[in-house]
Every structure is written in structure tokens, then in C-alpha cells.
N, C-alpha and C positions, 0 to 999 in steps of 0.2 A: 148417149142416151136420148131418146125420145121422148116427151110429152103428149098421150095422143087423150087422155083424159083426165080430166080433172072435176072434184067438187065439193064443195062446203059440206065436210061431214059434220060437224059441232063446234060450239064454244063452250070452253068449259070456264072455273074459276078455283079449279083448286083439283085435290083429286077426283080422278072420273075411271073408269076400268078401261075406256079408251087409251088415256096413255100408257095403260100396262095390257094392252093385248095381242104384244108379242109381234105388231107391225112398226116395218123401221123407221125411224124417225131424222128427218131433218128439220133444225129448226133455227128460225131467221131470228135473231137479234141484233138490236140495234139503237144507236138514241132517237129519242121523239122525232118524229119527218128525216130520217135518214132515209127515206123512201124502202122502206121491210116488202107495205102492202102492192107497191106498181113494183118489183122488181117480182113477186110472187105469179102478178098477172103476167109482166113479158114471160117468164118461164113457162109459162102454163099455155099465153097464147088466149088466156080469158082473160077480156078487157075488165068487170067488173067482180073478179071472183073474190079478191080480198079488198075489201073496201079501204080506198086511198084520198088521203084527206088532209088539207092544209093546215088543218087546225092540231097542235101538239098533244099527243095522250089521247087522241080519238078512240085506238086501241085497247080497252081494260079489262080484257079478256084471254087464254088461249084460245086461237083460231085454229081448228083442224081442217087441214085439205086433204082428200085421199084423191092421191096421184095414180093414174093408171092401173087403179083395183089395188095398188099392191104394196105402198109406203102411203106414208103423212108427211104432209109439208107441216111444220108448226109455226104460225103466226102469233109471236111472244110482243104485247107491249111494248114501247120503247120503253127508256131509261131516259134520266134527266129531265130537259123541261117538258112538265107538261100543264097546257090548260085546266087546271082541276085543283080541288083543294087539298089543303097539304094529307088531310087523312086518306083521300081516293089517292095520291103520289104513293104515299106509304106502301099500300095496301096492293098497289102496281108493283112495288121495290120487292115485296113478302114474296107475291107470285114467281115473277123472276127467279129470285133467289131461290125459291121451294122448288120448280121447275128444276134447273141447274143442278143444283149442290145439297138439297136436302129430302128429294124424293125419292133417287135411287132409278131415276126412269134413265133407259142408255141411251144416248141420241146417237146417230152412226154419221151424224155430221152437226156441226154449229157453224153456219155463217154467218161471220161478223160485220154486220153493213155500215162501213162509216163513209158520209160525205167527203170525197175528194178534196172539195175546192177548201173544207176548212179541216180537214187533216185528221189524224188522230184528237181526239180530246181526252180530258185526266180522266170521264167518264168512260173511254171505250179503252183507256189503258188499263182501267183497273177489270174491265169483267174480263178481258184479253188475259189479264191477268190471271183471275181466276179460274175462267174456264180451265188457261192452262195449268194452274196448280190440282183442278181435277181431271187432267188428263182427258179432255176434251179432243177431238178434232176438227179443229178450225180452219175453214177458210176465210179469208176478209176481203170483200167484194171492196173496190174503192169506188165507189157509186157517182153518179153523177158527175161524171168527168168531162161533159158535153158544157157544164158551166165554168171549166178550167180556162184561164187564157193559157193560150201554145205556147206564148214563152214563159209560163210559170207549168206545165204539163210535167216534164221531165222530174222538173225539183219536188213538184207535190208527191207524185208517184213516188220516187227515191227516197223522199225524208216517211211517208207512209209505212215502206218496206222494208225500212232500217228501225221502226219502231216495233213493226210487227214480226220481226225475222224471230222463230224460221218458219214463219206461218207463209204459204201461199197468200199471197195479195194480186186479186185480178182487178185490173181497169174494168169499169161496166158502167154502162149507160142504159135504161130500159126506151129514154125518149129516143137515142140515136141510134140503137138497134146493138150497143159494143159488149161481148163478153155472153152473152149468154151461151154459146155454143164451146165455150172453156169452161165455164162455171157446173155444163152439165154433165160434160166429160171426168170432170171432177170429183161430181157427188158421190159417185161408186167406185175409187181407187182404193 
């Protein structure tokens, strides 16, 4: 698959009739700076199209991107830490969750983005989890593998894909250019 347009259709914060208007939905999850927003841009090819940001829980919104007139990219907050107080955390947790498992919206894909270099966490096993108890389809991108050292590359990747089995797990890198042209071939099997 191709990307030859992309653009910020809205943020929402709860139900909106965009996510039920019958256009197919992929949507990035992930923990806080798991890199969601620059892995949306390498795909896309737009440098600043989902706002990417050092600071944890920047994200506290859905982000809709309409890809090529004809899907949504969904930009979902992280999980786990973020910069903010425990009630806007919460309130991050509710969305997710409502998103997910209690809206009814079908997504035709969840990609699950977890940092490489520090591996799965009990946070990205447990929505791993759930997605899969809702019969999700997931891919889990292992992000940022450009901060791996080469002789810990192999073991990360292996111990990654033995927690996520039998989910597809792709190496990706948005700074080094790795994975995106697997991850797009992906989105519509």
C-alpha cells in the first residue's frame, strides 16, 4: 500500500459520529513516548502531521487522520506515565478503554507500539492482552530499534516476539528509515 495523502481530520474526546461513519479504522496504541505520533508521520511521509513530543501524555485526545480520502489513521494517547495529574491520567485510561472495549467502534487493525530497547512492559502486556481477549487485530511494531545495541538486537527482538506470539511483531525505526514498507503491506491482509 501506498500513502499519497494524508490530513488532520479532528480530535475528538469521547463519542463523535466520525468514529461510527463506517470509514475503516487503524489505530496506533501505545505507552507515553513509545513514539505513536513520528511513526504516524514516517507513514504518512508528513513531517509534522501528528504532533511528536518529548514530553509524556502530550496526547489527550483522539487524533483522526484521513489517509488517502478513504481510512483513518487513529492517534489514541499513550498509557502509563504521563506528565499530567492523576485525574487528566484517569480520564486518558477512560478514553482508551471506551475507544477499545466499550464503544463498539471495529478498528480493522490495532498497532501496538512498544519501545524495543526496553521491551514489552506489564503495561503493554496487559492491553496486548485485552485487545486480544476482544478479538482485536494486532500488529506490534518494536519501535525504535536504531537505539538497540547489535549485540543485544537479536535477544530484544526474540524475548519481544515470544511475549507477543502469535501477534506479528515488526522491527521499525521512523529515524532509520526500518519497517515501514512491512508494516504497510500489513495493514490490509
Amino acid at each position: 500500500m501506498e500513502i499519497n495523502k494524508a490530513i488532520f481530520f479532528k480530535g475528538v474526546k469521547g463519542t463523535d459520529e466520525s468514529l461510527y461513519d463506517g470509514v475503516s479504522q487503524i489505530a496506533f496504541i501505545g505507552r507515553s513516548n513509545s513514539g505513536k505520533s513520528s511513526t504516524i508521520n514516517y507513514l504518512t511521509g508528513v513531517k509534522n502531521l501528528a504532533i511528536a513530543s518529548s514530553t509524556p501524555g502530550r496526547t489527550q485526545q483522539i487524533n483522526i487522520f484521513l489517509i488517502n480520502d478513504s481510512f483513518y489513521f487513529i492517534d489514541l494517547p499513550g498509557y502509563g506515565y504521563a506528565k499530567a495529574p492523576p485525574k487528566v491520567r484517569k480520564k486518558i485510561h477512560s478514553l482508551v478503554n471506551w475507544y477499545f472495549f466499550e464503544s463498539e467502534i471495529d478498528q480493522h487493525k490495532v498497532i501496538l507500539i512498544v519501545d524495543a530497547n526496553v521491551g514489552m512492559t506489564k503495561d503493554d502486556i496487559d492491553i496486548l492482552h485485552n485487545l486480544n481477549d476482544h478479538q482485536k487485530d494486532v500488529i506490534i511494531i518494536a519501535n525504535k530499534v536504531d537505539k538497540i545495541k547489535k549485540s543485544e538486537y537479536e535477544e530484544k527482538i526474540k524475548r519481544i516476539e515470544e511475549i507477543a506470539s502469535p501477534f506479528k511483531v515488526i522491527p521499525f525505526s521512523a529515524k532509520k528509515k526500518i519497517g515501514k514498507e512491512e508494516l504497510l503491506t500489513n495493514l490490509y491482509v
